[in-house]
N, CA, C and O atoms as a GROMACS GRO file, in nm:
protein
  372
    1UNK      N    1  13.714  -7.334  -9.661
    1UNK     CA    2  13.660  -7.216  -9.728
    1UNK      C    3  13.510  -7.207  -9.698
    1UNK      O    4  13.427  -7.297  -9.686
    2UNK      N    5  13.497  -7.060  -9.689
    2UNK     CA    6  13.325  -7.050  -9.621
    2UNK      C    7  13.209  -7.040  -9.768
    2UNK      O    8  13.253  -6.985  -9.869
    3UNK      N    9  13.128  -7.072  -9.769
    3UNK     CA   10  13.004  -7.106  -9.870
    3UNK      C   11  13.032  -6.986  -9.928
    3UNK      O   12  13.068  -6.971 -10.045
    4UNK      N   13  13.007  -6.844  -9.795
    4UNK     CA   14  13.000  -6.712  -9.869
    4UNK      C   15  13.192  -6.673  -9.950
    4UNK      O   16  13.193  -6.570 -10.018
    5UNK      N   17  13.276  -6.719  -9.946
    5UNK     CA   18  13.396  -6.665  -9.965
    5UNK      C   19  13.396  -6.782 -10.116
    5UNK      O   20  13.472  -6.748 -10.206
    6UNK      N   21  13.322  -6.899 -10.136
    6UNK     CA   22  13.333  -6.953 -10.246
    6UNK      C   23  13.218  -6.895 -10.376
    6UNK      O   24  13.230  -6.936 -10.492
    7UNK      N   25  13.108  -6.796 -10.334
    7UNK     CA   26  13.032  -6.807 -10.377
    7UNK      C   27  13.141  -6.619 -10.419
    7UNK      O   28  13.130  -6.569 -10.531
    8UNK      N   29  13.202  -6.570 -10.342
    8UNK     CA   30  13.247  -6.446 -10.367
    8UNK      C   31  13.352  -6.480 -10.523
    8UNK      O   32  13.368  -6.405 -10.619
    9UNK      N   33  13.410  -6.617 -10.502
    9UNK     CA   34  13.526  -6.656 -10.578
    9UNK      C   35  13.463  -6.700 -10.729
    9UNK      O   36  13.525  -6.715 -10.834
   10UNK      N   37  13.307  -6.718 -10.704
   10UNK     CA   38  13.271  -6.828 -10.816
   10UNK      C   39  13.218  -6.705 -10.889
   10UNK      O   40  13.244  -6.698 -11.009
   11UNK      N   41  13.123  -6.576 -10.816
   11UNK     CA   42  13.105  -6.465 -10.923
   11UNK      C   43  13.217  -6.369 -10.954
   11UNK      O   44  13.233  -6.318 -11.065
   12UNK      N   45  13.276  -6.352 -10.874
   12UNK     CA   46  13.396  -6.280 -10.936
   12UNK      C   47  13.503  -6.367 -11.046
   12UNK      O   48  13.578  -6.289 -11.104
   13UNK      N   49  13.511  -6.431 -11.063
   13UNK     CA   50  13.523  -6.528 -11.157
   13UNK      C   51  13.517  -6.513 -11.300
   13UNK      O   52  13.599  -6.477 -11.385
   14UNK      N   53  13.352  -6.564 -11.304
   14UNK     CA   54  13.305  -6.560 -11.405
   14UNK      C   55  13.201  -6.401 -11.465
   14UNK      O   56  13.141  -6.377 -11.570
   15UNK      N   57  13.222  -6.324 -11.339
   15UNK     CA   58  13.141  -6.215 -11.389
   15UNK      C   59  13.231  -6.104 -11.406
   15UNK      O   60  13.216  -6.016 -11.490
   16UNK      N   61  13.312  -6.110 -11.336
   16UNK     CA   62  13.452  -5.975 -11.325
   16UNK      C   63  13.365  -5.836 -11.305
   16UNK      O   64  13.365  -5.736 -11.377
   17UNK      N   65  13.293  -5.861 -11.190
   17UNK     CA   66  13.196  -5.728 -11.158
   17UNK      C   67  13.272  -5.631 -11.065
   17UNK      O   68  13.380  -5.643 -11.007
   18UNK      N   69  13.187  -5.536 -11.070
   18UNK     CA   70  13.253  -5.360 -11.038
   18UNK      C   71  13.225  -5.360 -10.922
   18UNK      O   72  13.274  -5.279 -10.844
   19UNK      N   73  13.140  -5.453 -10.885
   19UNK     CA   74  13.129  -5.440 -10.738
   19UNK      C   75  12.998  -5.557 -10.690
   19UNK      O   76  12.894  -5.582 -10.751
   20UNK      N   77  13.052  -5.622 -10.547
   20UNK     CA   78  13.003  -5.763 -10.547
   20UNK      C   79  13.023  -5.746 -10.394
   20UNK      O   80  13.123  -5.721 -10.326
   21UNK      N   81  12.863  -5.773 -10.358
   21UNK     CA   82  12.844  -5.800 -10.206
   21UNK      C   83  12.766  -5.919 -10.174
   21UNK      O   84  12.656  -5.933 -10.227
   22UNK      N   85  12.818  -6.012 -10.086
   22UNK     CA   86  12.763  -6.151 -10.043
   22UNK      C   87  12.745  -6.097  -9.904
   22UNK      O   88  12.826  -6.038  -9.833
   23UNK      N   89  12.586  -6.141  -9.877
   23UNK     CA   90  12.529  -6.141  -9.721
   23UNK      C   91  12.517  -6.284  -9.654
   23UNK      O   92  12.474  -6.380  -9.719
   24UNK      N   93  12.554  -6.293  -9.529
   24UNK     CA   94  12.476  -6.400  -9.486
   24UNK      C   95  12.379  -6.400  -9.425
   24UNK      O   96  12.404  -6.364  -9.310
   25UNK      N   97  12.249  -6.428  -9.445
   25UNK     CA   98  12.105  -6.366  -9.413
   25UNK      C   99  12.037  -6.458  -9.314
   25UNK      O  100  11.923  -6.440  -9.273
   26UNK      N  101  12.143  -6.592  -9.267
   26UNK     CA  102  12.071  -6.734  -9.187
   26UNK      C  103  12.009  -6.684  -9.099
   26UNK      O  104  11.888  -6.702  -9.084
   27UNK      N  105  12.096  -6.596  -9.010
   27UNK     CA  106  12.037  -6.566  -8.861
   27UNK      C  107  11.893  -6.528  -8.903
   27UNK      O  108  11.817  -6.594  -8.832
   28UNK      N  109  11.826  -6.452  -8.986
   28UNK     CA  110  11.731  -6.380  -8.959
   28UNK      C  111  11.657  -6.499  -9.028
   28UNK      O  112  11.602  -6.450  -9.126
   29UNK      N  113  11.631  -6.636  -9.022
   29UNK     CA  114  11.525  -6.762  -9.067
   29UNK      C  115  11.528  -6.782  -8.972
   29UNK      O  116  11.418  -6.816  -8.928
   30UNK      N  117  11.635  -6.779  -8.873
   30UNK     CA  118  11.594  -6.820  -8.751
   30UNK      C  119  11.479  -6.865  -8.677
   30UNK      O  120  11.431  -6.773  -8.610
   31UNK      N  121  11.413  -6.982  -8.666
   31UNK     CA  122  11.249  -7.078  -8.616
   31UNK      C  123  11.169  -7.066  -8.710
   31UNK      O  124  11.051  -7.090  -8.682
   32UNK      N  125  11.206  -7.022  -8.869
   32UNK     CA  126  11.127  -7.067  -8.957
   32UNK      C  127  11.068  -7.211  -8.969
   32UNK      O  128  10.948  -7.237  -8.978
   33UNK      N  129  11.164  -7.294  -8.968
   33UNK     CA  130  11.180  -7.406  -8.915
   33UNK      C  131  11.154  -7.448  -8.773
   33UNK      O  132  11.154  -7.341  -8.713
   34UNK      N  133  11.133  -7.544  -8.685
   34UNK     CA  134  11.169  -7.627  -8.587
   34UNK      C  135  11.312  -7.623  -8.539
   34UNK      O  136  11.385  -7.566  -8.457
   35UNK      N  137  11.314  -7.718  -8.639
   35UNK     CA  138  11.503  -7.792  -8.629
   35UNK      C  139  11.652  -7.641  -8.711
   35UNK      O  140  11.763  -7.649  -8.764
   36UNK      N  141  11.602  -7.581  -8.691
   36UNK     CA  142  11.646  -7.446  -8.769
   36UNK      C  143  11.695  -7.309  -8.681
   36UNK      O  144  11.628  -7.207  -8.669
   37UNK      N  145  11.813  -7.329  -8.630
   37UNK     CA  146  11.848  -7.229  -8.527
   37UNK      C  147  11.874  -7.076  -8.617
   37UNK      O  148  11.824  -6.968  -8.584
   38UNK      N  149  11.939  -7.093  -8.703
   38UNK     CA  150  11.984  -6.964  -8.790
   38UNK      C  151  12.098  -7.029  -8.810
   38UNK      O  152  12.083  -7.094  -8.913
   39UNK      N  153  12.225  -7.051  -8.758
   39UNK     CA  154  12.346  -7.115  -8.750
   39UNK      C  155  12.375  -7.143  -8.864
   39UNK      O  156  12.289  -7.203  -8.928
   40UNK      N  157  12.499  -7.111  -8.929
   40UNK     CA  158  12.543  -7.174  -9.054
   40UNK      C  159  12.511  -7.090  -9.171
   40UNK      O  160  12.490  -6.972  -9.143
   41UNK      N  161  12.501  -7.132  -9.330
   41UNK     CA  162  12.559  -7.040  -9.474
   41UNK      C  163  12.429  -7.086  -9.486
   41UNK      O  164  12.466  -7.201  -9.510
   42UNK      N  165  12.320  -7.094  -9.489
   42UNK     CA  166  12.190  -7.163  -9.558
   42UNK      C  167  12.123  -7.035  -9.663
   42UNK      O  168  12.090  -7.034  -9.781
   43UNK      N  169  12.123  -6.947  -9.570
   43UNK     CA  170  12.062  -6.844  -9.663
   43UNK      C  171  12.139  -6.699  -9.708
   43UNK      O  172  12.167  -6.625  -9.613
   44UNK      N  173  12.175  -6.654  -9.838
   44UNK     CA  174  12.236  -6.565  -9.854
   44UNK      C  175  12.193  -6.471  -9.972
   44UNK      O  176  12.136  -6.507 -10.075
   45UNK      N  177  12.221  -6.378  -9.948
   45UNK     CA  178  12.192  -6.255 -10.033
   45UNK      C  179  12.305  -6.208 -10.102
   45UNK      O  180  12.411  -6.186 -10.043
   46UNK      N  181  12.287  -6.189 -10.238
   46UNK     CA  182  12.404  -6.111 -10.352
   46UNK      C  183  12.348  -6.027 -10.405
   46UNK      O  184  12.234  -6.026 -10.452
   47UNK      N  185  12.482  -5.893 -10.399
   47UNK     CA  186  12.443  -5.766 -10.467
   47UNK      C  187  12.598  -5.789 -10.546
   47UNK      O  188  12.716  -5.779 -10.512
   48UNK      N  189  12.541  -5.817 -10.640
   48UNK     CA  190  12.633  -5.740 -10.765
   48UNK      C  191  12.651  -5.669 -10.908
   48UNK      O  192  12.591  -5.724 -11.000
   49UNK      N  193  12.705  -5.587 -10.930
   49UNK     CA  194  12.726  -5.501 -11.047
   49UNK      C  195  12.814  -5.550 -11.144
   49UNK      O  196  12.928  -5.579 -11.107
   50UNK      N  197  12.774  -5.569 -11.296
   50UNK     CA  198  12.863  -5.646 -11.351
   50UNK      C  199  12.822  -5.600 -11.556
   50UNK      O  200  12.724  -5.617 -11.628
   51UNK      N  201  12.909  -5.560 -11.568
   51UNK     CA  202  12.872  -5.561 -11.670
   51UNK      C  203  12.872  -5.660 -11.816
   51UNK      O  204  12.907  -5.635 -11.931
   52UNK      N  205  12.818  -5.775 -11.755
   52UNK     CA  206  12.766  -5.969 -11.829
   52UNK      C  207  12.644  -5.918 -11.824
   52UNK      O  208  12.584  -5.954 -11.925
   53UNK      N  209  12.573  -5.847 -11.751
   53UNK     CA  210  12.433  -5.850 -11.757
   53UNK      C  211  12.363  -5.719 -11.833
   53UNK      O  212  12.244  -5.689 -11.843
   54UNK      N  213  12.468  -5.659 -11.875
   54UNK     CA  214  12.380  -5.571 -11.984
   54UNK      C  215  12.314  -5.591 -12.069
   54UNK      O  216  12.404  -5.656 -12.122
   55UNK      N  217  12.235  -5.597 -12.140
   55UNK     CA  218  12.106  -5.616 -12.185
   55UNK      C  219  12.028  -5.718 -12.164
   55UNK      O  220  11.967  -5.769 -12.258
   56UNK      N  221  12.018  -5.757 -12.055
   56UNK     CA  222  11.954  -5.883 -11.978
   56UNK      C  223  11.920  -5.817 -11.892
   56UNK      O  224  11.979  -5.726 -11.834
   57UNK      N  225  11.735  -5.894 -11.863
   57UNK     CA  226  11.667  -5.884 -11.826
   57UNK      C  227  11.634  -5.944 -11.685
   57UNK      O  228  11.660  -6.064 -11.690
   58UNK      N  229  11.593  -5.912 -11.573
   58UNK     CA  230  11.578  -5.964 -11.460
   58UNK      C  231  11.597  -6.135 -11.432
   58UNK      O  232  11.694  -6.191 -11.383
   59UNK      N  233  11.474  -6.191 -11.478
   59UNK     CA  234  11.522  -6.312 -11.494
   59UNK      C  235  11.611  -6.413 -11.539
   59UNK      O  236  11.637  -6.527 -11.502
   60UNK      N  237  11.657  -6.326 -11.644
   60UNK     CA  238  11.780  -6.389 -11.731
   60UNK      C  239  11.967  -6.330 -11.606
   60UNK      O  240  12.072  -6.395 -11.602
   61UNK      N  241  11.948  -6.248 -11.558
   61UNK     CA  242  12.014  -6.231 -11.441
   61UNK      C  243  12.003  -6.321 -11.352
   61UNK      O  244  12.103  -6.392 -11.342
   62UNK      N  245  11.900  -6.349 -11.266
   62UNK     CA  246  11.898  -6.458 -11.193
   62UNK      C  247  11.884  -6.611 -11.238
   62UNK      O  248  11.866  -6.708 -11.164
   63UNK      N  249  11.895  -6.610 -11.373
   63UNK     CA  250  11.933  -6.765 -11.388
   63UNK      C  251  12.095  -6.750 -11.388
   63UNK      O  252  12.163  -6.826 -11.320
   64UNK      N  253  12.157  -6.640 -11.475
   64UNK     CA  254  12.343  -6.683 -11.497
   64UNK      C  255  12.330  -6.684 -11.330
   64UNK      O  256  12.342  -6.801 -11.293
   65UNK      N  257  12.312  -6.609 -11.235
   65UNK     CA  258  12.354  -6.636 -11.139
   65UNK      C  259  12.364  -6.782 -11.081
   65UNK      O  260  12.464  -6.851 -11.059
   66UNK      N  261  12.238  -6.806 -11.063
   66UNK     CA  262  12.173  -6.944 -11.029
   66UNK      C  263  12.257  -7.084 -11.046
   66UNK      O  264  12.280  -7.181 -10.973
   67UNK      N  265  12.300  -7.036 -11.215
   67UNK     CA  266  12.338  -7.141 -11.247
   67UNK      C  267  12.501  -7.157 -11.224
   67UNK      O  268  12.554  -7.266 -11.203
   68UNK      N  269  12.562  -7.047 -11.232
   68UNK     CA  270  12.701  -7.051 -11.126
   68UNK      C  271  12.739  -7.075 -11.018
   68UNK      O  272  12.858  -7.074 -10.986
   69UNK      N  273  12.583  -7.117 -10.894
   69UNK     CA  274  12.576  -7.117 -10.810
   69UNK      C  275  12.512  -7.231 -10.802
   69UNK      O  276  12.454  -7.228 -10.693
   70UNK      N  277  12.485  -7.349 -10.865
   70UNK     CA  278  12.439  -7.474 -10.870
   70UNK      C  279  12.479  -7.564 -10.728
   70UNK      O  280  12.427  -7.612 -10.627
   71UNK      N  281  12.661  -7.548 -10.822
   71UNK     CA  282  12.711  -7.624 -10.650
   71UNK      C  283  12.688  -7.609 -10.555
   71UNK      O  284  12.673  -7.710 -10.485
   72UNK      N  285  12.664  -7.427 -10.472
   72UNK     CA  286  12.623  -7.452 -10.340
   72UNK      C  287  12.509  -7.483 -10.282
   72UNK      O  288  12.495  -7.514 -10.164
   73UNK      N  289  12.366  -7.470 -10.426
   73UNK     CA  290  12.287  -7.536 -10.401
   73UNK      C  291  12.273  -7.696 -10.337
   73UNK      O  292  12.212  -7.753 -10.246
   74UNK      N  293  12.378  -7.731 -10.455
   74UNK     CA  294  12.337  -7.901 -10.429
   74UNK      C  295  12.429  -7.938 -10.285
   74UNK      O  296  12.445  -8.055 -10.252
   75UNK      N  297  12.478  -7.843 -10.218
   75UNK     CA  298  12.597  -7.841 -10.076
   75UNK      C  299  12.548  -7.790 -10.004
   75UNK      O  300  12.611  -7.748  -9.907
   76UNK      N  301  12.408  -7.767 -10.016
   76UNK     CA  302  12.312  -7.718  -9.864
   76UNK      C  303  12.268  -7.589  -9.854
   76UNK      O  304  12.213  -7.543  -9.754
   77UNK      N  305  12.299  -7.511  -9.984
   77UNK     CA  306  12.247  -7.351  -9.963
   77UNK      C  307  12.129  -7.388  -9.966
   77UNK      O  308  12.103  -7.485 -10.036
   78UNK      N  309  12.033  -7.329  -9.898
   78UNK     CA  310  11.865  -7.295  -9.956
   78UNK      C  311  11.835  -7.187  -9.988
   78UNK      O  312  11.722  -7.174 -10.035
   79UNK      N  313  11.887  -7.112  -9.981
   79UNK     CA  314  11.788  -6.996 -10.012
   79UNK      C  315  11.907  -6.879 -10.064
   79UNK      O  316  12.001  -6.857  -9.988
   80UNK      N  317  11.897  -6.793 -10.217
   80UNK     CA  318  12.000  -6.701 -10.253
   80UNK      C  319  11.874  -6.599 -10.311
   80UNK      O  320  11.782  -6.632 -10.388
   81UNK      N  321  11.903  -6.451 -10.243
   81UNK     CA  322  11.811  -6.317 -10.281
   81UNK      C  323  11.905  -6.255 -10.355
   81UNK      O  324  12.008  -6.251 -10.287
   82UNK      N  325  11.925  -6.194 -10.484
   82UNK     CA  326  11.978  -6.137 -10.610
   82UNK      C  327  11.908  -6.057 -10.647
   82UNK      O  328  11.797  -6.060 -10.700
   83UNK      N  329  12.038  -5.907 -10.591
   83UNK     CA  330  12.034  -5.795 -10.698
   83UNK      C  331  12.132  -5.800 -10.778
   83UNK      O  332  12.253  -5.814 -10.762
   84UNK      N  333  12.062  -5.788 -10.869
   84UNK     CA  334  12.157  -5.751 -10.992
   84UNK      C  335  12.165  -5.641 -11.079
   84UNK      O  336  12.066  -5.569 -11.076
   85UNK      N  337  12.236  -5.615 -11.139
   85UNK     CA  338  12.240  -5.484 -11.231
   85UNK      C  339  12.348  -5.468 -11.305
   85UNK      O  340  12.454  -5.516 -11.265
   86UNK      N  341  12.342  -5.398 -11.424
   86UNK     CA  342  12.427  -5.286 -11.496
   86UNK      C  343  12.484  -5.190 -11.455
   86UNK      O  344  12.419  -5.102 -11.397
   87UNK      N  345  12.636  -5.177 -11.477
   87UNK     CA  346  12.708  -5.040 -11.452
   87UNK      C  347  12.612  -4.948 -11.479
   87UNK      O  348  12.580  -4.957 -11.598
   88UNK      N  349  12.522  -4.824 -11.396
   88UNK     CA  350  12.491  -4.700 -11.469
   88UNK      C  351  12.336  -4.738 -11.463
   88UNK      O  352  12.254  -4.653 -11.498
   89UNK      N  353  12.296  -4.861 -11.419
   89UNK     CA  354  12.118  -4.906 -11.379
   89UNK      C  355  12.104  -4.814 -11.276
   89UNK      O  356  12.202  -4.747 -11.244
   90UNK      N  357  11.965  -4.796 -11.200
   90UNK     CA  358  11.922  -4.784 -11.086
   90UNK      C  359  11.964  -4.924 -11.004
   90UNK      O  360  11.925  -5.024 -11.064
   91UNK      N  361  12.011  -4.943 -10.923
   91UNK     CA  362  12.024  -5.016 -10.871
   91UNK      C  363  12.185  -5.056 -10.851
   91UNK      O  364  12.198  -5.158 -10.784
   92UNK      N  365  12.310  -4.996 -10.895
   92UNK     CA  366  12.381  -5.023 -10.928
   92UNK      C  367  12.476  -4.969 -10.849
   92UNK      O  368  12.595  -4.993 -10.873
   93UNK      N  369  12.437  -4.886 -10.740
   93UNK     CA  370  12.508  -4.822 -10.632
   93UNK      C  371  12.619  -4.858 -10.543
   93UNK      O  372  12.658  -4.778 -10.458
   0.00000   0.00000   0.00000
């Protein structure tokens, strides 16, 4: 199973959102690093709509995320960019 197809399984899950997009964003770190081709799940981006995060506030969004997403931290993700939103936010498209 791919980082991004567990990370699709772990918010749909626990968030039961209206709509949920996982990017894989590696290629474009590409020689951030040295030893760092792009290759592989390292860096990824989530857009999802969910209504758990209604009346929560930006940061309080990116911690439930965060913290549902612990494991792929500690399994080699580095880097996760989060939009989040409310059914009916700006942002919620």
């Amino acid at each position: 199973m791919t980082v991004k197809s567990r990370i699709e399984d772990r918010l749909s899950e626990a968030l039961s959102p209206e709509r949920l997009e996982v990017v894989n964003e590696s290629h474009l770190h590409a020689g951030h690093q040295p030893d760092f081709s792009g290759a592989g799940e390292t860096h990824m981006r989530v857009r999802i709509v969910s209504a758990a995060f209604s009346g929560m506030g930006r940061v309080a969004r990116h911690r439930v995320v965060n913290e549902l997403l612990k494991d792929e931290f500690n399994a080699g993700l580095h880097a996760l960019a989060i939009e989040a939103a409310a059914p009916g936010e700006p942002g919620a498209r």
